[in-house]
N, C-alpha and C positions, 0 to 999 in steps of 0.2 A: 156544746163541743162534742164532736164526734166519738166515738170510741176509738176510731184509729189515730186518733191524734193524742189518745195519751199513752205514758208510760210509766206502770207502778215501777215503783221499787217496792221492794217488800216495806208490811207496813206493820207495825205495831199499835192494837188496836185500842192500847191500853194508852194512848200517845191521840194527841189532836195532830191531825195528818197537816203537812204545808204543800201546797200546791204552786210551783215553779211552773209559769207559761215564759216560754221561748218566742225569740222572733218571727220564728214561723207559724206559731201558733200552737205547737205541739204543746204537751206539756209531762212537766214531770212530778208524779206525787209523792212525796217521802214521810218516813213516821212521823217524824218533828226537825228541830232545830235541824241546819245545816248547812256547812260550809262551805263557801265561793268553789273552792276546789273539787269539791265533790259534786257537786252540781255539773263540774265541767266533764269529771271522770264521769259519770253517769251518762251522759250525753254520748262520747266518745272516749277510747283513748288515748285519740291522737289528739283533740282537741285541751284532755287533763294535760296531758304535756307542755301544749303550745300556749297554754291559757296563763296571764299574768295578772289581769284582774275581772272584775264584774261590774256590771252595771247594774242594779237595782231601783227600779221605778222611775229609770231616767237617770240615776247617779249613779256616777263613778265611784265605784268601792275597793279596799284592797282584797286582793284573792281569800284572804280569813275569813272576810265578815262573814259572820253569821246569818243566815237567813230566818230571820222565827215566825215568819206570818206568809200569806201567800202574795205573792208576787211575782211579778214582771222582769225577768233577768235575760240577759246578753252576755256570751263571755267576749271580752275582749282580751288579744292578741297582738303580740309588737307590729305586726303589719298595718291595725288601722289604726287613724290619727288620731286615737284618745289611747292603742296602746306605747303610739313613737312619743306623745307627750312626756305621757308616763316615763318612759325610758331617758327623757331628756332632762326632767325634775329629777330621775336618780342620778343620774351622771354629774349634777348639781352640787347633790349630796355626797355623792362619791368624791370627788373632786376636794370639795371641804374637808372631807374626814383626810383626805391623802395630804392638804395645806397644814391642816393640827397636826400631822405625824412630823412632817417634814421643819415645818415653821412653828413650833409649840406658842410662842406667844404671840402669834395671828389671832384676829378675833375675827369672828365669821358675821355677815349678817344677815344678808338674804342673795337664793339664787332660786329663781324662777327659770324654766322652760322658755323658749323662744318660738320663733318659727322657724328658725335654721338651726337650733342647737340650744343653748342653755349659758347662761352666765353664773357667776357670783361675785357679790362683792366682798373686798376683805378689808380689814383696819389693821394697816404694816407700814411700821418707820421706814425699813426699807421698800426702795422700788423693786416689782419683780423684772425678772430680765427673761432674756429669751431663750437663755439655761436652765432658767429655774421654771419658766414650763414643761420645759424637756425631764425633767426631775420628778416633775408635778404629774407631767400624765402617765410617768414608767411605773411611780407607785399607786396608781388608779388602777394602772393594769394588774399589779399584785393585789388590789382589792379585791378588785373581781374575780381573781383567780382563789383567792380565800373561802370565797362563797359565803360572806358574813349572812347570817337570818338578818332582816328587816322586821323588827314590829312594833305597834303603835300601842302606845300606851299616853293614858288623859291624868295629868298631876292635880292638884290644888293650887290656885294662882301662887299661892304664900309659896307653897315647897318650887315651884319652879323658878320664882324672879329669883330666892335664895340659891337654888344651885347654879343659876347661871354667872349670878354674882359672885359666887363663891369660886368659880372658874375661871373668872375674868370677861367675862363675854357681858360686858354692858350693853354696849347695844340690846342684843337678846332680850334680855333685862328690862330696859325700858320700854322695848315692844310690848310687853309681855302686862306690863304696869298699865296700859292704854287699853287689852281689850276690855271690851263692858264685860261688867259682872253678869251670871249666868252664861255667857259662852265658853264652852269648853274650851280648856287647853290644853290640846294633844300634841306630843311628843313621839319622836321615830327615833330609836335605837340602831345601831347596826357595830357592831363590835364594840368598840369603845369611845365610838363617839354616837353624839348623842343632839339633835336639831328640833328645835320647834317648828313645824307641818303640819298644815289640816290632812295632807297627803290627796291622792293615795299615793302608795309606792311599790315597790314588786316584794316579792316575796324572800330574794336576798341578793344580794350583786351578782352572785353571778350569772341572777336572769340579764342583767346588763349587756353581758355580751364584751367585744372588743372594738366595734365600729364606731369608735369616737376617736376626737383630736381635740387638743387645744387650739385657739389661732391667734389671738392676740392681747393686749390688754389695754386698761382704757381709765382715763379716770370717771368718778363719779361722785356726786353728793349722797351724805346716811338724809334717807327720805327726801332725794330726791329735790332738795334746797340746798341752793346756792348758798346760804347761811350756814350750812352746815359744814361738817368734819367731812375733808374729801378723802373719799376711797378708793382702791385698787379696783376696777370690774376684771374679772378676767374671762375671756368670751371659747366657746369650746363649740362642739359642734356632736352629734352623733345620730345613727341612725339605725334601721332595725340588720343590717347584714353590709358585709363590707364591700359588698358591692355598689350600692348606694353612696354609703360613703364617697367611694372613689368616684362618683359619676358625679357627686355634689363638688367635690375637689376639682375636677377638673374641670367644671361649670365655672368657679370661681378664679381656676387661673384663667382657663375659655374670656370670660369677661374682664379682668383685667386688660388682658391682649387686646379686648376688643373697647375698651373704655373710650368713652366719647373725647373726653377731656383731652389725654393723650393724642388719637386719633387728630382731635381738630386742631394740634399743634402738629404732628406732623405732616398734614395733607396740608395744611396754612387755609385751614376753614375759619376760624376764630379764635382768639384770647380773652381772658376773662384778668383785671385788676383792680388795685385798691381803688383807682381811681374813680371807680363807676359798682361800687358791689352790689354784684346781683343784676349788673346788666352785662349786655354780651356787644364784646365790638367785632363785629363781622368783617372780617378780609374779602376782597374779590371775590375767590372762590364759594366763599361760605356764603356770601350775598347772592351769588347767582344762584345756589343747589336753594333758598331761602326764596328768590323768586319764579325758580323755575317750581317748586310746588306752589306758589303761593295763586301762579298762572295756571299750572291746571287747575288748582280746585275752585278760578274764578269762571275758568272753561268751561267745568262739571257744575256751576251753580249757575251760569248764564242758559245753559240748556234748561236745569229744571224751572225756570222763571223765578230765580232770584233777582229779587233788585237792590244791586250796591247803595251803600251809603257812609255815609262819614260823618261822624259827629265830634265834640269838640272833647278835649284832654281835660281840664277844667270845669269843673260844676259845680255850684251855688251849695252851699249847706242845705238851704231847705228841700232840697229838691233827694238829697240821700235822707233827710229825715222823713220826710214823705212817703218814701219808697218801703223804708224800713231798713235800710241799709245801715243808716248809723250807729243805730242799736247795735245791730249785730258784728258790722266789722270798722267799727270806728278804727280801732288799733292796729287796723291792718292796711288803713290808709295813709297815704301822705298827705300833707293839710299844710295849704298857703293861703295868705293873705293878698290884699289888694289893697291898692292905695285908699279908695274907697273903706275901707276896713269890713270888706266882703269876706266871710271865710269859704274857703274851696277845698275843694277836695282832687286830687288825679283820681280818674274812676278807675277803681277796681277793677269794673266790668263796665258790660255796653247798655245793659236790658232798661234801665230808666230813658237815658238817651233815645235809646227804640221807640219809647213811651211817646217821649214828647214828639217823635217825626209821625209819628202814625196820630196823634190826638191833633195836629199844627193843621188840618183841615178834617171839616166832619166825612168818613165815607161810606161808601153805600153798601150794602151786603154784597151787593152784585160783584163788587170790587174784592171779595174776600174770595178764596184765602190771600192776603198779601203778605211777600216775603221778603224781610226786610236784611241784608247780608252787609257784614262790617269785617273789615282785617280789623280790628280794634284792636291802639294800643292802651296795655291796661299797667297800671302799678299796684303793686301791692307791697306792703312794708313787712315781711316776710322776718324771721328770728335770722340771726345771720349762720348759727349752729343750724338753721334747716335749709341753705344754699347748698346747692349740689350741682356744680357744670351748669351746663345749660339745661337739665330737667330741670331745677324746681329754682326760679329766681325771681326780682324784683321786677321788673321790666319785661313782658311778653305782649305778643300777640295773639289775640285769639281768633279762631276762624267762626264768628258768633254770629248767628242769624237768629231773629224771633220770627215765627211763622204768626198772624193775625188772624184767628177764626172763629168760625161760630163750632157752635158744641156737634153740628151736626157731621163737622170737617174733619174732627180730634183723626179718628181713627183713619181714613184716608190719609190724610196729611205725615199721621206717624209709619204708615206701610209703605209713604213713597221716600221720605225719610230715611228709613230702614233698609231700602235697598238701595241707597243711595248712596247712604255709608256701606254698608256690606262692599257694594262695587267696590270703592274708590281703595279699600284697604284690600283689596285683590290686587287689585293696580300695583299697590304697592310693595305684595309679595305677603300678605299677609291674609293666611287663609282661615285658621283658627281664633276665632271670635266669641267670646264669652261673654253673654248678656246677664246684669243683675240688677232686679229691681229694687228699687232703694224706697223704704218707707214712711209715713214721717216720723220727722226729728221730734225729740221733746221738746224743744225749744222750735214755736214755729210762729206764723203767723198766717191767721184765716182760723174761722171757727171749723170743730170735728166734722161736721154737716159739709163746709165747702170740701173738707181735706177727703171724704168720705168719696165727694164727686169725682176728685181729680182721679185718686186712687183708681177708681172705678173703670174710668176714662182710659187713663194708660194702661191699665190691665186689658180693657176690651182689644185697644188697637196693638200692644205687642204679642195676643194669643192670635186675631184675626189677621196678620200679619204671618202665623204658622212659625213664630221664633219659640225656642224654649229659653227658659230662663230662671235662676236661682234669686232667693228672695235676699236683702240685705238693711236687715232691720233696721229704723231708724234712721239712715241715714243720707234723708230726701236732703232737697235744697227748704232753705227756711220756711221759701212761701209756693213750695211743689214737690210732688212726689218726681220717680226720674228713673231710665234706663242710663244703666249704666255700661260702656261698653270696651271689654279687655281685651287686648293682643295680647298672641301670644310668640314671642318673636324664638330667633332659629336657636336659640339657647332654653328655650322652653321659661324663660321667665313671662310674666305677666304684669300688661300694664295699659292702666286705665287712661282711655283716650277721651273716646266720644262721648257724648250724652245726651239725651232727651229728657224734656222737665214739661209735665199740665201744669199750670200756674193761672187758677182761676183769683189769685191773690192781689199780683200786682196792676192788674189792669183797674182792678177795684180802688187802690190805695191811690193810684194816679188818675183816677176819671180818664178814664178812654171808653171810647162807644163807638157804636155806629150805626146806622138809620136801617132797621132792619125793615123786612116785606112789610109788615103791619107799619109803615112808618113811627114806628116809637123805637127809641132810643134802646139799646142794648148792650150789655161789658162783652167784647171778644174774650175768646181765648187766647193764652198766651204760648205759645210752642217754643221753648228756649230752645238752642239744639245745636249742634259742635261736632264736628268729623274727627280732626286731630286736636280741641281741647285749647292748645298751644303751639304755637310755630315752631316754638324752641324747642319745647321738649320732644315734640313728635320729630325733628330734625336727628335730636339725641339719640331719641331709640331708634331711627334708620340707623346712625354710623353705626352704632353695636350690632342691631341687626343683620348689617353688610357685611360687618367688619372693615367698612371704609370701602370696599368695591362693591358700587353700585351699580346696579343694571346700567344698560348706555344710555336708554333714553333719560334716567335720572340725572347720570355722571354731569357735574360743571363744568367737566373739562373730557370728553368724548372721545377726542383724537390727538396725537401728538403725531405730526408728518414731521420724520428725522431725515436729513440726508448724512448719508456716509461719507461722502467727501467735499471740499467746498465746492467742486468743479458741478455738482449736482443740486447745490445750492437753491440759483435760479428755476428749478424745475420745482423742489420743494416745496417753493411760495407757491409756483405754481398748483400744486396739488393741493396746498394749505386754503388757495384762494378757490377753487372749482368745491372743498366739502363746505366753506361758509357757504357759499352760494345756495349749495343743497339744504340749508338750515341745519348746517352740525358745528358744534361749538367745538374747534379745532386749535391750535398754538401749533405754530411753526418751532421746531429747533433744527435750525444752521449751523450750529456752530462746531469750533474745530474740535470738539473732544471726538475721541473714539465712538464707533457705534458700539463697545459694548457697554461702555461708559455712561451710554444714552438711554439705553435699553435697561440698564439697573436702574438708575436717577427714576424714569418714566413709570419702572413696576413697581419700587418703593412708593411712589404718588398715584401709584392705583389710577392709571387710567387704563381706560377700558380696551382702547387701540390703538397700535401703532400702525405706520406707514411710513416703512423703509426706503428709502430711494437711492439708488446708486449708478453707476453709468449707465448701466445696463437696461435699468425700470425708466431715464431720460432718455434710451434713443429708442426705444419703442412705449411710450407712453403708457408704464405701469407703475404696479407697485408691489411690494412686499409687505402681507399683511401679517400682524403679530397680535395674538388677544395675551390678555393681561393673564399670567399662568401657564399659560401654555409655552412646551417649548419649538412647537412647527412653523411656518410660515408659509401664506399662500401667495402664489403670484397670481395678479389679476391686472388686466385691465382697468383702465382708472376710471375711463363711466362706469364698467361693471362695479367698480370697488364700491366708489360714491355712492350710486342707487343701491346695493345691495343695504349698504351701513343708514343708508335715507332711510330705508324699509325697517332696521333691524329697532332703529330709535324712534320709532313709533309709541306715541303714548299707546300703552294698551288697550285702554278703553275704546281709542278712537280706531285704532285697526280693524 
């Protein structure tokens, strides 16, 4: 290490010196022992200030710990995501301590951090209501403004199951009975209450700050079993400054507004009932917005030399236990019988089916890469607590093609791939694309050695491809590692679309081959790989994305030609009939209501354009044009209108 990279503190030489290296390499040497905090003052003193805990060899520590040997330290800071954690586990505990003030005989049990905020659960006869949130988070803020010390102290199992019993907090109690002997049992103080935590935690509330909320409550099971005693959740939310806070708040009213669910009932795109749960009944409108992607992405795959296919709903037992599929997702199939007393399964997925169209004649390398493309409808027998709209349901379509190759293809094959999707989610308004490579699962199938290849494989071709990408341990598909690929839509949330999967596994497990140069027999490769994942769901994050107004060449419904009075009527159809013509999906409204009558009805159902017509636009063959938002109107000529609107609905791609 350099000499300008370090910096004594004075040192006592009567003391074994500790040596503190920082992230940058620097470092700092002190007499001995010493404290998270001073290590931060040392550094700086703006960072002693802003510092709330440490990192230590890679752990997370509270800002106390003691440092006694040399080592590896980070301060962290409410700004990064291990100090908002932090902040969200206290808010946690805060929260608790403010429910035993408020409700003395509540028992606490556990409240973990989230990704949006923090919960906890509680053990109370009564229901909380949504006053006694309001109660619940005024005395949080009196915590904080207390500025209770935070500190961790490790008990004797004995002394601690007894105090908690002693207070009434059984639960606690019999957590407490379950850890294995020789693990500590640390305890966090902060005024007069008192919580079992590995931690860490700040230094005392009122590093907490005030940019939290409560938001609602929820029931739950103690661990998490249906068997068990159900509990209060109550869910909260916080963040490092209130500014944040507030842009999260209005994220989640933002999304409500924009909620597909709602949305697809008020545009009359779809409903969802008991009658079919978990599948989606498509109205008109939602069938069309349903076909009109379903048609470009067979546009965009008939270019790259995909070749459609359709295989059957129904498939033989043996043919999923072959695969390896029943192992792993028996329980998530649905499973009929035959008169025959054949058991079957509705496939999940398409990729076995793939198997047997590509093995059903031997083919020649010459013939590879082949690409085999399926709207495949798939089921899966889903928990019914994890239905949500048309994102996550029983019943979807997938846009699922296997690419057939040799090892020599992977990487090509995955870079035309790659811009393939990249395109198609421009198209779609979506420019922000996060790729993560998913690695294998514990649970997999194929030996280390093959997994070793695939790995290898999809790494070459997403680096030679010049994509960057974040790693996402473990969680390949069972029999392939896989690109993963994230939108990120106009509310800034994220959500996992697309994918690529090497799967030198199942071509193996199902005998497929094909006559390579040396005429001997050879296993392809298998290229899973998916644009939008699911019809439905990718449908769902468009309406949120939109908020229901879709670009025109998306919109089901394009044009609405209104006439202003019935004498104009006749000219309307007129108009209604010259933009079908043009290839625009248009509805005539004649009738006698008011035109402003027409013009609200038409901008509630978010279509994209109107065309006014009144005596004036019938005796010189125009129109009055109205975009959806706006309050102007342009007159035009009605070819001009037509061709202009012909041009503006242009898939993107293809302009």
């Amino acid at each position: 290490m350099s000499e300008d990279k370090i910096l004594h503190e004075p040192i006592d030489r009567d003391q074994a010196p500790v040596v503190v290296t920082l992230p940058d390499g620097k470092q700092l040497e002190f007499a001995g022992s010493v404290p998270g905090d001073k290590v931060a003052a040392a550094i700086g003193p703006g960072l002693g200030k802003a510092a709330i805990a440490i990192r230590v060899d890679g752990r997370v520590r509270d800002l106390s710990t003691v440092v006694d040997r040399d080592a590896t330290v980070a301060i962290i800071t409410r700004e990064t995501p291990e100090g908002l954690e932090i902040l969200r586990h206290d808010a946690a505990h805060v929260m608790a301590e403010a429910v035993k003030e408020l409700y003395p005989g509540t028992q606490v049990t556990f409240g973990p951090a989230t990704e949006t905020g923090f919960y906890y659960d509680f053990a109370r006869a009564e229901p909380f209501t949504p006053e006694d949130l309001e109660r619940i988070e005024t005395r949080m803020r009196e915590i904080v403004r207390r500025d209770e010390k935070i500190t961790r102290e490790v008990w004797d199992r004995d002394v601690a199951i007894a105090f908690f019993d002693g207070i009434g907090e059984r639960y606690k109690a019999e957590y407490i009975g379950e850890i294995p002997e020789g693990e500590e049992i640390s305890l966090y103080r902060q005024g007069d209450f008192v919580d079992l935590c590995v931690g860490p935690h700040l230094p005392s509330t009122g590093y907490l700050g005030q940019a939290f909320k409560l938001m609602n409550v929820a029931g739950a099971y103690w661990r998490g079993d249906a068997k068990n005693t159900q509990l209060q959740r109550v869910y909260g939310t916080a963040f490092a400054s209130q500014k944040e806070l507030d842009q999260y708040l209005f994220q989640l009213e933002e999304a409500e507004r924009r909620d597909h669910r709602r949305l697809g009932r008020e545009l009359d795109l779809f409903h969802l009932g008991e009658e079919a749960v978990g599948s989606v009944f498509w109205h008109p409108k939602g069938w069309r917005l349903f076909r009109i992607i379903e048609n470009y992405l067979r546009m965009r795959l008939d270019a790259a030399d995909y070749l459609e296919v359709k295989g059957p709903q129904l498939l033989d037992r043996s043919l999923w236990e072959a695969s390896g599929h029943w192992e792993k997702f028996r329980e998530n199939m649905f499973i009929a019988e035959s008169r025959d007393n054949k058991v079957l399964a509705l496939k999940p997925m398409n990729c076995p089916g793939h198997v047997l169209i590509f093995r059903n004649r031997l083919h020649s390398y010459r013939e590879l890469p082949l690409r085999l493309a399926e709207f495949g409808s798939c089921h899966r027998n889903e928990p019914s607590g994890a239905l949500h709209g048309i994102m996550r349901v029983r019943a979807f379509t997938q846009d699922d093609a296997h690419i057939f190759c040799t090892a020599d293809q992977v990487t090509a094959e995955s870079i035309a791939f790659c811009d393939l999707l990249l395109s198609v989610y421009r198209d779609f308004g979506f420019d922000d694309v996060a790729i993560k490579f998913a690695d294998r699962p514990p649970v997999r199938a194929g030996s280390d050695e093959v997994w070793d290849r695939a790995e290898a494989a999809l790494r070459d071709a997403v680096e030679a491809a010049g994509l960057s990408y974040t790693l996402n341990p473990g969680e390949g598909a069972f029999y392939g590692p896989k690109l993963e690929f994230v939108l990120r839509d106009a509310l800034g949330r994220d959500w996992q679309c697309g994918t690529l999967q090497v799967d030198f596994v199942l071509p193996e497990r199902l005998d497929a081959s094909y006559v390579g140069e040396d005429g001997g027999r050879h296993r392809p490769v298998m290229l899973h790989r998916a644009i939008f994942g699911s019809l439905e769901r990718f449908i769902g994050v468009l309406i949120e994305h939109y908020a229901g107004r879709f670009p025109l060449w998306l919109a089901p419904v394009q044009i609405v030609v209104a006439s202003i009075t019935s004498e104009t009527a006749d000219y309307a159809a007129e108009v209604s009939r010259e933009c079908a013509a043009a290839g625009l999906r248009v509805e005539l409204d004649a009738g006698n209501e008011k035109i402003t009558y027409k013009v609200r009805e038409h901008s509630l159902a978010k279509v994209p354009i109107m065309l006014v017509v009144g005596r004036r636009e019938a005796a010189n063959r125009s129109v009055a044009l109205r975009r959806l938002g706006g309050k102007e109107q342009e007159a035009l000529a009605l070819d001009e209108a037509v061709a202009r609107l012909k041009r503006e609905a242009t898939v993107p791609s293809s302009s």
